[in-house]
C-alpha positions as CSV (number, residue, x, y, z in Angstrom):
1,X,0.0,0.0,0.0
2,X,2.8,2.3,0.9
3,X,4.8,1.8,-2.5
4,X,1.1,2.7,-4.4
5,X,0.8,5.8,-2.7
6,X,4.5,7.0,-3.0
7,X,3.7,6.4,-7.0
8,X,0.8,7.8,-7.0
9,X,2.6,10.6,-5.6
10,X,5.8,11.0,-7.4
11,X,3.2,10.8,-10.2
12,X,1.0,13.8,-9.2
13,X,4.9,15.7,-8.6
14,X,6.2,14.8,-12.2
15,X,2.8,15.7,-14.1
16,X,2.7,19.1,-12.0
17,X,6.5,19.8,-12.8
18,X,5.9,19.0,-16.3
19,X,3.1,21.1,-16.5
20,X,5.0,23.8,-14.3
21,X,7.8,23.4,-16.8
22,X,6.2,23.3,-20.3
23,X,6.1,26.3,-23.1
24,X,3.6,27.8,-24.4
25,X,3.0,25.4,-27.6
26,X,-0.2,23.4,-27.1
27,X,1.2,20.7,-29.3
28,X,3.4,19.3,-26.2
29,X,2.2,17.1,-23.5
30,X,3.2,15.3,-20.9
31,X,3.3,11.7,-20.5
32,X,4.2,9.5,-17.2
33,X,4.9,5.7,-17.9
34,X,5.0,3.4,-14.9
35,X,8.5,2.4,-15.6
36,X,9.0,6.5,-15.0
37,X,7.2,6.5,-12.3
38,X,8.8,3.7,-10.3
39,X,11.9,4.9,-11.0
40,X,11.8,8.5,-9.6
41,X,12.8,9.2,-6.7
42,X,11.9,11.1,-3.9
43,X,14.2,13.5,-2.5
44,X,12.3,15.3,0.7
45,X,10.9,12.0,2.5
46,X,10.3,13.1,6.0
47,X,12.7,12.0,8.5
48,X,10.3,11.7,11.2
49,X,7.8,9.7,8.8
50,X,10.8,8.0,8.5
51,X,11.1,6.9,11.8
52,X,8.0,6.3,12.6
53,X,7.7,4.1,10.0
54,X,11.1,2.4,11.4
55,X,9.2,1.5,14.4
56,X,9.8,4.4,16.7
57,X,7.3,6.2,19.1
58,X,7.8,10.1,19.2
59,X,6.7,13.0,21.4
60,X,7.3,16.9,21.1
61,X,10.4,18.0,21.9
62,X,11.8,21.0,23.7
63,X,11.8,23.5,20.3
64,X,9.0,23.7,17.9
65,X,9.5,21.3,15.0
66,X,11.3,19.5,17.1
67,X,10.6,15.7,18.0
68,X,12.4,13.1,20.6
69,X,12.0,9.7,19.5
70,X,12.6,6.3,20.9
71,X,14.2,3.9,18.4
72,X,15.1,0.5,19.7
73,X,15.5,1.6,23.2
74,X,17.5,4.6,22.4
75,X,16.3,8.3,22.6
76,X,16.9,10.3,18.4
77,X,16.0,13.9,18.6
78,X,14.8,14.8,14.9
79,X,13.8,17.7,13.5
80,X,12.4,18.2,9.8
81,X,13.4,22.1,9.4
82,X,15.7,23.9,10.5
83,X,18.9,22.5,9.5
84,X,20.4,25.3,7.6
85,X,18.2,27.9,8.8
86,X,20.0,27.6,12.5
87,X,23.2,27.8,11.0
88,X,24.3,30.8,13.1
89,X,22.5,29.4,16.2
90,X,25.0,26.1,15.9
91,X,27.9,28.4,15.0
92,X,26.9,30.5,18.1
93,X,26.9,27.3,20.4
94,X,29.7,25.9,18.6
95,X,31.9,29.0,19.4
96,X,30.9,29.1,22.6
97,X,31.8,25.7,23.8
98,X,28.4,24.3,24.6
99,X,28.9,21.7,22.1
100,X,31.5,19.1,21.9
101,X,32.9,20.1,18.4
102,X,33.4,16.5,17.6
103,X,29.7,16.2,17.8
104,X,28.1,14.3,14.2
105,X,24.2,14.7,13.5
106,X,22.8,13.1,10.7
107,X,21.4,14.9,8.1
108,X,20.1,16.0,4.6
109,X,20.8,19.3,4.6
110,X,16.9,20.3,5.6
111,X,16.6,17.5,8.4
112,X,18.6,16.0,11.3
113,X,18.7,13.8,13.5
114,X,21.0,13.4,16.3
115,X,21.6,10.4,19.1
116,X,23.7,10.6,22.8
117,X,26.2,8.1,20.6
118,X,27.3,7.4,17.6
119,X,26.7,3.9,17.6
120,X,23.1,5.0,17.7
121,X,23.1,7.1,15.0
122,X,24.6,4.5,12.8
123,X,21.6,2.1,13.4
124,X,19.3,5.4,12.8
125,X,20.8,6.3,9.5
126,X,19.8,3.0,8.5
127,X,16.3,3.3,9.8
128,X,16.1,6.0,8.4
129,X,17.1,5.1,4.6
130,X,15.1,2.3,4.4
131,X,12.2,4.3,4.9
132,X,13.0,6.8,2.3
133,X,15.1,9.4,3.8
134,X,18.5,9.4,3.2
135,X,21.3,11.6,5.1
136,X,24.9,12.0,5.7
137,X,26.8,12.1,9.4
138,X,28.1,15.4,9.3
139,X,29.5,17.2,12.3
140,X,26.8,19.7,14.0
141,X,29.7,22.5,14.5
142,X,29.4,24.7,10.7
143,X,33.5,24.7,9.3
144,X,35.4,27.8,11.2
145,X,32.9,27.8,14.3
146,X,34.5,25.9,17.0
147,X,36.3,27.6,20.0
């Protein structure tokens, strides 16, 4: 059921940005073949759908957007925005020494997630890409911000 409804909506994306994307000659349409359609894929998957769909139960965390999960008996704080809009805040903390500079998040550049250890976040990057959403370990600390 899952797989119909991400094709169904990778389809409704395509034939929008094909129809966002065409010229003005009426002679030109769009077509979306099921081989084109199960091959797409789809870059923004949430990472707390993600989760979620990994098994995990998740509450509101301390910040809005902001969710602490329980994967496997291990606490994941997620959030699905936010990741390069809090740039400065990170580079703020980061200079400051509240965070150990060392410190690796997972993300794709629009979420994170982030464990107490990295053997933890190991097992949630995996989760986490076999429901869809796909990151890198990246330190938290943005280059040149650490004391």
């Amino acid at each position: 059921m899952k797989s119909i409804l991400v094709t169904a909506a990778v389809a409704g994306l395509t034939i929008a940005s094909a129809a966002a994307c065409s010229s003005d000659n009426s002679n030109e349409t769009a077509s979306l073949t099921p081989e084109s359609a199960a091959t797409t894929t789809v870059a923004d998957v949430s990472a707390l759908s993600a989760i979620k769909a990994a098994g995990a139960t998740c509450k509101p965390g301390r910040r809005d957007g902001e969710f602490v999960c329980t994967l496997n008996g291990f606490e994941v704080t997620i959030s699905d925005t936010g990741w390069e809009r809090e740039t400065n805040a990170r580079a703020l903390a980061c200079e400051g020494g509240y965070i150990n500079p060392s410190f690796e998040v997972l993300t794709n550049g629009s979420w994170w997630a982030a464990t107490d250890f990295d053997r933890d976040l190991a097992a949630v990057k995996s989760a986490l890409a076999e429901h869809g959403a796909v990151g890198d370990v990246e330190l938290y600390c943005p280059k040149g911000s650490t004391p």
